[in-house]
N, C-alpha and C positions, 0 to 999 in steps of 0.2 A: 504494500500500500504506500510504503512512506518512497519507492521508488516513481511511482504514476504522481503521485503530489511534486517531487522534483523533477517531472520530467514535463506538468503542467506550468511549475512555473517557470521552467524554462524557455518554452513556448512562449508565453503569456509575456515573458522579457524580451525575447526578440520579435515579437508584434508590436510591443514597445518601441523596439530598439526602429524598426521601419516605422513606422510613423513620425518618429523624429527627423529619420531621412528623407522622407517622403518632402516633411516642413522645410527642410534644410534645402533640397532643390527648388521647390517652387521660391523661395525669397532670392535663391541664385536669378530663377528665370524674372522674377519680378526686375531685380535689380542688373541685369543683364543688358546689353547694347542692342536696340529692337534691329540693327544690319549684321546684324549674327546670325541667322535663322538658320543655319545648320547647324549652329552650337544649340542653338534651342531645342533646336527637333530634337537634338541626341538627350537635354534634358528630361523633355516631355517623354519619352520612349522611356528611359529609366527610370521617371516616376511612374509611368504605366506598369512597369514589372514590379516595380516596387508592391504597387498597390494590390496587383493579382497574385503576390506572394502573400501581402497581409489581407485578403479575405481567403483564400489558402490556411494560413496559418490560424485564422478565425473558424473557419469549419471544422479544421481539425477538435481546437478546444471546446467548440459547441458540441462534437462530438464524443467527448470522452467523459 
């Protein structure tokens, strides 16, 4: 038992831990040169896997 409770919060820290990344690029692309649009894309694509990682990692703990 006391394994699945450490293995939940571990999860539950790295759904954290992306979410803060998640924050951290969009104030990049916020603060960002708008004649950079391929540096952008390549942002907005990183927070897209970001994000499909943390609903990902969110089913899983809904899950268990």
């Amino acid at each position: 038992m006391n394994s699945q409770m450490d293995i939940f919060a571990e999860l539950s820290s790295i759904s954290s831990q992306i979410d803060d990344l998640i924050l951290r690029i969009e104030k990049v692309i916020e603060t960002g040169s708008s004649d950079r649009t391929d540096e952008s894309s390549g942002f907005l694509e990183a927070e897209r896997h970001l994000g499909s990682a943390r609903r990902e990692l969110n089913r899983i703990l809904r899950n268990r």
